[in-house]
C-alpha positions as CSV (number, residue, x, y, z in Angstrom):
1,X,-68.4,-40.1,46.7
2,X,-65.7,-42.1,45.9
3,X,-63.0,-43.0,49.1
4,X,-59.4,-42.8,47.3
5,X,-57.4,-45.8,47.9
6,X,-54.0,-44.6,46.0
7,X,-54.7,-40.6,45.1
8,X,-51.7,-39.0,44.1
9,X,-50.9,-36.0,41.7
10,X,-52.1,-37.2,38.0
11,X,-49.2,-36.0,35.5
12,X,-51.7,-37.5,32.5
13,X,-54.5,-35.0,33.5
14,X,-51.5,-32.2,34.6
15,X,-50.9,-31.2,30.8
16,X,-54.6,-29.8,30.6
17,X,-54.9,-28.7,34.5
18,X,-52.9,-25.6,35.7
19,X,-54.9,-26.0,39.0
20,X,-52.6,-29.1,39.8
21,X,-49.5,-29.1,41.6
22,X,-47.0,-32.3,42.2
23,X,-46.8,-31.1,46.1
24,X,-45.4,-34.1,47.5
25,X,-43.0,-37.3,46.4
26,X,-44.5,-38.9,49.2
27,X,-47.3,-41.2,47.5
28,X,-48.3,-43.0,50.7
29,X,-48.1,-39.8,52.8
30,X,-50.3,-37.9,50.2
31,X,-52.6,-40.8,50.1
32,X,-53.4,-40.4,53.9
33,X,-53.7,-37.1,54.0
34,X,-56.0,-37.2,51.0
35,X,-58.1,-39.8,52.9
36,X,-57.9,-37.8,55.9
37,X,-59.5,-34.9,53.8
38,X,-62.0,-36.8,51.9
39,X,-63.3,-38.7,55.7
40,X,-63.8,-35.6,57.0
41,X,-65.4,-33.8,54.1
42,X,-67.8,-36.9,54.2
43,X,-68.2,-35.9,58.2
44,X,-69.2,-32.9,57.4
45,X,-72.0,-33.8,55.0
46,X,-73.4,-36.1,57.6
47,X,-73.5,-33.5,60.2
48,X,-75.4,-30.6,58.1
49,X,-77.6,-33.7,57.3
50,X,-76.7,-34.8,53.8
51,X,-77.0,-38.6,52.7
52,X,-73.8,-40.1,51.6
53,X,-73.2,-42.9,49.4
54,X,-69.6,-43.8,49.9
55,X,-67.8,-46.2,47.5
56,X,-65.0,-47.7,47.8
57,X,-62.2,-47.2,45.3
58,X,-59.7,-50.3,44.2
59,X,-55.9,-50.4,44.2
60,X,-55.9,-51.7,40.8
61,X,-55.7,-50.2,38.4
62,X,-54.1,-47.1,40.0
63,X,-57.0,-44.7,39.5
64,X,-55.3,-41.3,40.8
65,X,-58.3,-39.4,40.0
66,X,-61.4,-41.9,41.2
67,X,-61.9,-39.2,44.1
68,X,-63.5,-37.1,41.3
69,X,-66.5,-39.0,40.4
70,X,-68.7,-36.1,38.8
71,X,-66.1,-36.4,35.6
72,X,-67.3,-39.9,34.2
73,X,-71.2,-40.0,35.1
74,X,-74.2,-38.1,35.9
75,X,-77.6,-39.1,37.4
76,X,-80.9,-37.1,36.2
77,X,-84.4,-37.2,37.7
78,X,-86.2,-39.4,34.7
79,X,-83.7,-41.8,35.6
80,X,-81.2,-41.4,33.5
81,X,-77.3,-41.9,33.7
82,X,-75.1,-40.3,31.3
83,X,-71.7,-41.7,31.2
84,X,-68.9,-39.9,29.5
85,X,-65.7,-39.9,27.6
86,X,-61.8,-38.9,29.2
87,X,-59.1,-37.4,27.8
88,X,-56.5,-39.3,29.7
89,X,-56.8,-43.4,29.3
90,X,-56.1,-43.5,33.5
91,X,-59.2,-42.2,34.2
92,X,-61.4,-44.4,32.0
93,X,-60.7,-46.8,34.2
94,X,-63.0,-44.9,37.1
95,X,-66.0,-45.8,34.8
96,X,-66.9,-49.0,37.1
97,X,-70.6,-50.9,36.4
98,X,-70.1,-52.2,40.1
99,X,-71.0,-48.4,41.0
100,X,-73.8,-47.7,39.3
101,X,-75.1,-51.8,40.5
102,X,-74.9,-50.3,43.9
103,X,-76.6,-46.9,43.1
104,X,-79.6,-49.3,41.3
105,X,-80.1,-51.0,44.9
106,X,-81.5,-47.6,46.0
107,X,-82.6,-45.9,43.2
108,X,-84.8,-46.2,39.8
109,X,-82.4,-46.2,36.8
110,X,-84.4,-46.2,33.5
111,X,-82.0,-45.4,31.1
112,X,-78.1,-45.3,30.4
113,X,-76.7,-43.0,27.8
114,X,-72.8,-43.7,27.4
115,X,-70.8,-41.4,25.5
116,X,-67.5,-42.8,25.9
117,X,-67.6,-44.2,22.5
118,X,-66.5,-40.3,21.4
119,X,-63.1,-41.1,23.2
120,X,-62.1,-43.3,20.1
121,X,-62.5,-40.0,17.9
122,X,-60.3,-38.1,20.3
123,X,-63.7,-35.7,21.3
124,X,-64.3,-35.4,25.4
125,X,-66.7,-34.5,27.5
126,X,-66.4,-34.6,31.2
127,X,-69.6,-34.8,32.7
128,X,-70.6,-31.8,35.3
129,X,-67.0,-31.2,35.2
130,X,-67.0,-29.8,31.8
131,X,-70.8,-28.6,32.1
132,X,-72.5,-26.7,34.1
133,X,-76.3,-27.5,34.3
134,X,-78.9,-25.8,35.0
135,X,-81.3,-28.3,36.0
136,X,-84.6,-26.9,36.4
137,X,-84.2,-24.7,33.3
138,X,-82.7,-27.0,31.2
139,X,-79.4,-24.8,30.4
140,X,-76.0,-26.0,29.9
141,X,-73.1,-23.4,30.3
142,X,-69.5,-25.2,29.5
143,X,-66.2,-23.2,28.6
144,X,-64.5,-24.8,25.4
145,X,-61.4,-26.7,26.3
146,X,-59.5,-29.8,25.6
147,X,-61.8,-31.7,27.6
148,X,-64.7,-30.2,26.5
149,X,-65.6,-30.8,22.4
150,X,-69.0,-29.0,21.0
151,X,-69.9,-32.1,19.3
152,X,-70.2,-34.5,22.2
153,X,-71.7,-31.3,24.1
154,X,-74.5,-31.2,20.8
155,X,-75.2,-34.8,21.4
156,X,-75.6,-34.5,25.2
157,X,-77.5,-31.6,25.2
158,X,-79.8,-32.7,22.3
159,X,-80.2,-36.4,24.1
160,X,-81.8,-34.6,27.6
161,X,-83.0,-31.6,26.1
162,X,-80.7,-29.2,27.2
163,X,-80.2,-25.4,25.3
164,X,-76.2,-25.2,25.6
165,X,-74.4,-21.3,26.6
166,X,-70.7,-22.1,25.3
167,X,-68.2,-19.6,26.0
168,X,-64.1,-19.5,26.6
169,X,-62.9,-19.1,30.1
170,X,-59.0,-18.1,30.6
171,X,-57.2,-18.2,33.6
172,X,-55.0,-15.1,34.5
173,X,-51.9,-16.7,32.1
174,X,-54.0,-16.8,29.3
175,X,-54.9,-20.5,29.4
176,X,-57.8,-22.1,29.0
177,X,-59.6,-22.9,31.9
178,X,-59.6,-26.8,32.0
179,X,-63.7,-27.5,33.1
180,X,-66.4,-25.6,33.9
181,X,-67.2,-26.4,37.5
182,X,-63.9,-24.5,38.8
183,X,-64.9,-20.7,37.0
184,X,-69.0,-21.0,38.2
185,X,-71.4,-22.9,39.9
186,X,-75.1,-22.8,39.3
187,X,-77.3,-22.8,42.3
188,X,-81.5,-22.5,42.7
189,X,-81.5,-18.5,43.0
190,X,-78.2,-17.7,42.3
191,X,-74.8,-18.5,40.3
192,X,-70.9,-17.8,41.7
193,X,-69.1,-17.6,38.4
194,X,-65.7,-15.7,37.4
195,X,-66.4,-13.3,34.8
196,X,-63.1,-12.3,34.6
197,X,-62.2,-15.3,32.9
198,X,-64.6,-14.7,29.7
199,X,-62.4,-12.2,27.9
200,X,-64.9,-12.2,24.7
201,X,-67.2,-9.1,25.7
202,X,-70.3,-10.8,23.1
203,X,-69.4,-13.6,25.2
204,X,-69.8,-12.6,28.4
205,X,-72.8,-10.9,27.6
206,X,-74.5,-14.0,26.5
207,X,-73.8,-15.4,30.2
208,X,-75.1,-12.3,32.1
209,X,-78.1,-12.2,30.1
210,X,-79.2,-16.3,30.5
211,X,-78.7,-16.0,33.8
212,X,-80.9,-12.7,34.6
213,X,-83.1,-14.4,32.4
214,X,-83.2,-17.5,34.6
215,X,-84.0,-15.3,37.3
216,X,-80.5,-15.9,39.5
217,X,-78.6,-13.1,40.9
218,X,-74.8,-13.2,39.9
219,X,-71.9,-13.8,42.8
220,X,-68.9,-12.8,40.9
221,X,-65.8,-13.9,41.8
222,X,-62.3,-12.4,41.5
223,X,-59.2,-14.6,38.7
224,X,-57.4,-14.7,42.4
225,X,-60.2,-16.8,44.1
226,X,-61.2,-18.7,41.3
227,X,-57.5,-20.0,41.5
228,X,-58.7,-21.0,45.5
229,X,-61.6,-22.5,43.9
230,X,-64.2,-20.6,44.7
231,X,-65.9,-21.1,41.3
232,X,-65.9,-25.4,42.5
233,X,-69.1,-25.5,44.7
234,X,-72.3,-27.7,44.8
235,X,-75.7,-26.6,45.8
236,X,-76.9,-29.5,47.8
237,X,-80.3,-29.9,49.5
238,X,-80.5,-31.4,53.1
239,X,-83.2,-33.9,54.5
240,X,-85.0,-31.1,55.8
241,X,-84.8,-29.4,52.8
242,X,-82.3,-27.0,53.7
243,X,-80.3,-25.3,50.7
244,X,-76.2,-26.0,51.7
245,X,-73.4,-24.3,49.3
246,X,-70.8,-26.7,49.5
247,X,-67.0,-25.5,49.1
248,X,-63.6,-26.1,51.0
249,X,-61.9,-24.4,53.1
250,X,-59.5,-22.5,51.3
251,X,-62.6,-21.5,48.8
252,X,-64.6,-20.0,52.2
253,X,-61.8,-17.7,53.4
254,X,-61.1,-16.3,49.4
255,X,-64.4,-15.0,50.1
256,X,-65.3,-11.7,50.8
257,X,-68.1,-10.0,53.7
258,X,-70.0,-9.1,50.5
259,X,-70.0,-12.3,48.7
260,X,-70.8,-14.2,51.8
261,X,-73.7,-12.1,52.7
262,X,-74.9,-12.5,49.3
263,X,-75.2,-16.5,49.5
264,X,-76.8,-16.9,53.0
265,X,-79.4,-14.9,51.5
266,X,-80.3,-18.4,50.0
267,X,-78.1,-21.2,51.7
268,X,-76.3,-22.1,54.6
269,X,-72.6,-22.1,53.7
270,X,-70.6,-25.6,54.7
271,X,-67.0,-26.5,53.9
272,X,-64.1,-28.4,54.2
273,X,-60.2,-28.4,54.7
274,X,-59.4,-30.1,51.0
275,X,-55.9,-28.3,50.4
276,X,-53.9,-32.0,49.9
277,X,-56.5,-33.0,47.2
278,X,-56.6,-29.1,45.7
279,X,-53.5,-28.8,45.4
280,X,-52.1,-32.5,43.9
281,X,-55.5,-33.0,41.8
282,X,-56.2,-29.9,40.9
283,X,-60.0,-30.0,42.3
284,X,-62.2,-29.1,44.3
285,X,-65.5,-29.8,46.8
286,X,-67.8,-30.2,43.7
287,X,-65.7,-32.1,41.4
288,X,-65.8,-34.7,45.0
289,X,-69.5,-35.1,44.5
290,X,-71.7,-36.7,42.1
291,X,-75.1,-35.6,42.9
292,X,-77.6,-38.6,42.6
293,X,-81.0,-36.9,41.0
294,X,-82.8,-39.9,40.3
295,X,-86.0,-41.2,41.4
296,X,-85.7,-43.2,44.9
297,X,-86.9,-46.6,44.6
């Protein structure tokens, strides 16, 4: 997790994001509220017994974004890290070797894929932002957007050994859904995904049908609360091995008794009040965490 040292609305990564709103002309005040947010969130984690590797963000250059680290890298469990290319030239600048030097201290790093080089052909892929993977089965879902180009996907997926599911997701204007991670979220026994939002009926089949296959059961989830982010949670696993479904606040109370009852079937449910970093960047619990899969050292 990355602690924001100057987050503010992004108008770069607004053009592609109707989840973001410029709330507040206040940069310092919506700075320390963010950070307010983000130290608790990371409270939060400690509490239900999840490790947290905090970094540190810098002042320069202004990253507005750095406080969503799952967009530029991924780590896998044959030590692997995958980094990856951004549509707006103010987030390539959160791709920082000083992070993954500290993450190497700890952990066994084998091998380093960068695919930022597809940013010079105008092709993006944002990391578990744009893709939603299913690790144990080796399945890749991602919604087509302008962050999300089926040739760097191809590359990804044919680099770890991934099968891709690629599908349109539209929000309830008609637009594209700008990543994956805020329409569904892929968990051990079960996925929380918006079908809604897949108006293609051949489609939306596909999805229904890999996922039965994968032997999940399907949480849907309403256009309304996928707008609250309820499609933007993490599956995390505790040090006692505990499953936790991590979301924020305003994601737990768009849920319904039914949908609740349905996850603690599997997980204990944990979130966080995140509405100042929701609403000015546009993301969410998940897009705060970048899971670290790889082998401890």
């Amino acid at each position: 997790m990355v602690r924001p040292v100057r987050f503010t609305y992004n108008a770069q990564t607004a053009l592609t994001n109707t989840f973001q709103n410029n709330a507040s002309a206040d940069a310092e005040q919506t700075q320390n509220l963010a950070l307010a947010e983000f130290d608790g969130f990371v409270k939060i984690l400690k509490d239900n017994g999840v490790e947290v590797i905090q970094v540190f963000d810098t002042p320069e250059p202004h990253k507005p974004d750095s406080i969503f680290p799952n967009n530029w890298v991924s780590f896998h469990a044959d030590g692997t890290v995958v980094l990856y290319p951004m549509l707006t030239e103010n987030r390539r600048w959160e791709r920082r070797r000083s992070i993954l030097e500290l993450i190497s201290t700890g952990f066994q790093i084998n091998n380093e894929i960068d695919l930022s080089h597809y940013e010079a052909e105008n092709k993006f892929l944002e990391g578990t932002g744009s893709m939603i993977l299913d690790r144990e089965n080796k399945i890749c879902y991602a919604c087509l957007s302008p962050r999300t180009h089926t040739e760097v996907l191809k590359d990804f997926a044919q680099k770890l050994g991934y099968r891709t599911v690629t599908f349109t997701s539209l929000d309830a204007n008609g637009k594209e859904v700008y990543h994956t991670n805020v329409m569904m979220c892929v968990a051990k026994k079960y996925v929380v995904i918006c079908l809604e939002s897949i108006k293609d009926e051949k489609e939306c089949e596909n999805v229904i049908f890999t996922i039965h296959q994968s032997g999940k059961e399907i949480v849907p989830i309403s256009l309304a609360q996928m707008n609250q982010f309820a499609g933007n949670m993490l599956e995390l696993h505790n040090a006692q091995g505990e499953s936790l479904l991590v979301m924020s606040e305003q994601a737990y109370k768009s849920l319904n008794q039914k949908q609740i009852e349905q996850i603690q079937q599997y997980s204990k449910i944990v979130y966080a009040p995140l509405y100042t970093i929701e609403t000015n960047g546009g993301g969410s619990a998940r897009c705060m965490l970048a899971e670290v899969h790889l082998p401890k050292k």
